[in-house]
Phi, psi and omega in degrees: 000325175330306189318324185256033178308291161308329173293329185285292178325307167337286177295281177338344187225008169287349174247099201297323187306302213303310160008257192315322191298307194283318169295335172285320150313288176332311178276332186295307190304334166307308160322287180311309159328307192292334174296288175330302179285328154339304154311323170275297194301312192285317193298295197242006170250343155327169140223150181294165177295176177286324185276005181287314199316293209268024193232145171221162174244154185249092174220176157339127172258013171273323202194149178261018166292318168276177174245155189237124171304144179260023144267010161322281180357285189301334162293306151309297160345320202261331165336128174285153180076338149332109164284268219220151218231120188222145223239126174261105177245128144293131190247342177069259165073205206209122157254094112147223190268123166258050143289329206241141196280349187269319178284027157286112152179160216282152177221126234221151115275128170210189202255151196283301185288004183227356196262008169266327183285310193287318185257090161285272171003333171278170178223155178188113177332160158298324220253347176259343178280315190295328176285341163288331201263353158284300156299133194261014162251016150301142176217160158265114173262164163256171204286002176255348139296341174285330181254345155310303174307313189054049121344135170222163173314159170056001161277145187280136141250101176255141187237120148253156243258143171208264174347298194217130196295043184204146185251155186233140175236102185251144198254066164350164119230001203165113200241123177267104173287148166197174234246338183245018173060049177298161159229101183198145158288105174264139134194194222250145183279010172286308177319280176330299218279324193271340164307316174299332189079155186300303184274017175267116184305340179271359181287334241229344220235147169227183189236357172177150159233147216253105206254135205213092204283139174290357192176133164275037145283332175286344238275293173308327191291313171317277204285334143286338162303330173302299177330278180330290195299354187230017180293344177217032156277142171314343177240105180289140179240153180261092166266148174174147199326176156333268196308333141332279202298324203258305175295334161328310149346296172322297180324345227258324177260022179077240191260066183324330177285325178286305155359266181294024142313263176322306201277336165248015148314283209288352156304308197284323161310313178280314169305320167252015131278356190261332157265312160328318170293346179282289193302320189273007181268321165264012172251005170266336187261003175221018183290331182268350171305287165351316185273319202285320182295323208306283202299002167221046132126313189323115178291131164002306172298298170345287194285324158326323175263318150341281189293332171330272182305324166278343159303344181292328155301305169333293175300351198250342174277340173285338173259348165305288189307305171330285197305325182278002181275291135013282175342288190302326188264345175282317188295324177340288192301311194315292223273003210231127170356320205281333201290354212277330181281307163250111183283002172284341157305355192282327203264028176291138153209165184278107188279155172317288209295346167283296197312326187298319178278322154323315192278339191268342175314279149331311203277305158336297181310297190318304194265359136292321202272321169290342199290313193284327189290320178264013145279319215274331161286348167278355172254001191280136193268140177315341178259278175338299163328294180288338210265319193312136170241009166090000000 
């Protein structure tokens, strides 16, 4: 069948609008698949880093809204399989105008002396780690906040306060790398706590602790025992991993997976009834074509694979183009505020093995849509053929 290749390619563009019009459906949809799926592989076909593995978040178990006495700690601390125990504040707050989406990015309280032990992943010179754990309206960013931003060393960052009723005037003292292109703000939460004041009832309270496993065999084990000991504290926690804790987010619109199911399912369904609809519309305008191959020798098999192959081409150049749109639109969703919320969205990309499956996709979409309409012309009798006038 190869030999009629250049004859598929051909026959394929001879009607050039309906062409294009079919590959260009054939790529948005390809597109959106290929997003989707990008979102289903990062999301529930990850695996956490080796140090995410080995870390749980601790929070409220109703909400992360509520808050936990920060003697929790010492309790948790005492938990077998425990390293290290780190006090996690969201603080939100407003940096210059929060109209505009580029000045959105997390902003942490923690603690200077413990958040390097706890994030082994991070790396930051000494001399920027003692200055942090020295000042106490010191702050860090990472480095892909810094160059977002253009943060230098020694810049004022004033944050104001909504969660909480203090404005913070922070001090760069320090810029951090890490593997996964956070964009987020630590400072210390010794800061916070005296902005609030001693007699604010929320100085005493936190919103989560970032829990740090001797192995990530402990990790489950860790984490009901945590459970267990606050099961009937006026405040109950929730423990669970990072990556968990990072996908909790997703949840928020509900069973995101079935979701992204569905929509590609019934994506995958609506493009082929719509090349079906292609295809048999140009093996009906060619019917009398049919008979002239019959008649100079083209076997069944011939004309079977001939229409065959050219809905494939159609579909596989409409599913290229799919997949490099797709490409485009992930690094987007990566690069876009939003990635800001769920941080497994920082790592969306179209992987070899997604392009592949867009194609097999594509290339499926092309050879269903196409089978019956070039059997019933490749069984169509040489008279028949010729006779037919559409």
């Amino acid at each position: 069948m190869f030999r009629f290749l250049p004859l598929m390619v051909k026959n394929s563009l001879r009607n050039r609008r309906r062409s294009l019009l079919t590959i260009g459906s054939v790529a948005v949809s390809l597109c959106l698949l290929g997003v989707l799926f990008a979102i289903y592989n990062t999301l529930f076909l990850g695996e956490a880093t080796p140090a995410q593995a080995l870390r749980l978040i601790v929070r409220h178990r109703v909400s992360l809204t509520q808050s936990m006495p920060v003697s929790y700690r010492q309790k948790i601390e005492q938990v077998p399989g425990v390293k290290q125990v780190m006090i996690w504040q969201w603080f939100g707050g407003t940096y210059k105008d929060a109209r505009d989406p580029k000045n959105f990015f997390a902003r942490f309280a923690a603690e200077p002396d413990r958040i390097f032990s706890v994030r082994t992943e991070y790396e930051i010179p000494e001399a920027q780690k003692l200055a942090f754990q020295r000042e106490r309206t010191g702050c860090i960013v990472s480095q892909a906040l810094a160059e977002k931003m253009g943060f230098k060393l020694g810049d004022r960052i004033n944050l104001v306060g909504d969660i909480f009723p203090v404005n913070l005037e922070l001090k760069l003292v320090g810029i951090f790398t890490e593997p996964q292109n956070e964009e987020v703000l630590y400072f210390n939460r010794d800061y916070l706590r005296d902005a609030l004041g001693a007699r604010n009832p929320r100085s005493d309270q936190v919103g989560a602790f970032v829990v740090q496993t001797n192995s990530a065999d402990d990790v489950a084990r860790v984490a009901k025992t945590i459970d267990d000991t606050f099961s009937n504290a006026p405040a109950p926690t929730k423990s669970e991993s990072e990556r968990a804790f990072q996908l909790s987010f997703a949840s928020f619109v509900g069973n995101l997976k079935l979701f992204l199911l569905l929509i590609c399912g019934a994506v995958t369904f609506t493009i082929l009834l719509v090349s079906a609809n292609t295809i048999s519309m140009s093996v009906r305008e060619r019917v009398g074509e049919v008979g002239i191959m019959k008649t100079l020798g083209f076997t069944q098999g011939n004309i079977l694979g001939i229409i065959l192959g050219e809905s494939a081409v159609i579909s596989l150049i409409g599913g290229a183009i799919g997949c490099l749109l797709a490409a485009f639109l992930c690094q987007g969703v990566a690069h876009s505020p939003g990635a800001s919320y769920i941080q497994a969205l920082k790592s969306l990309a179209i992987t070899p093995m997604i392009a592949v499956i867009c194609l097999g996709v594509s290339l499926f979409i092309g050879l269903v849509s196409s089978v019956f309409p070039a059997w019933g012309a490749a069984r169509t009798s040489i008279l028949d053929s010729l006779r037919y006038s559409g």
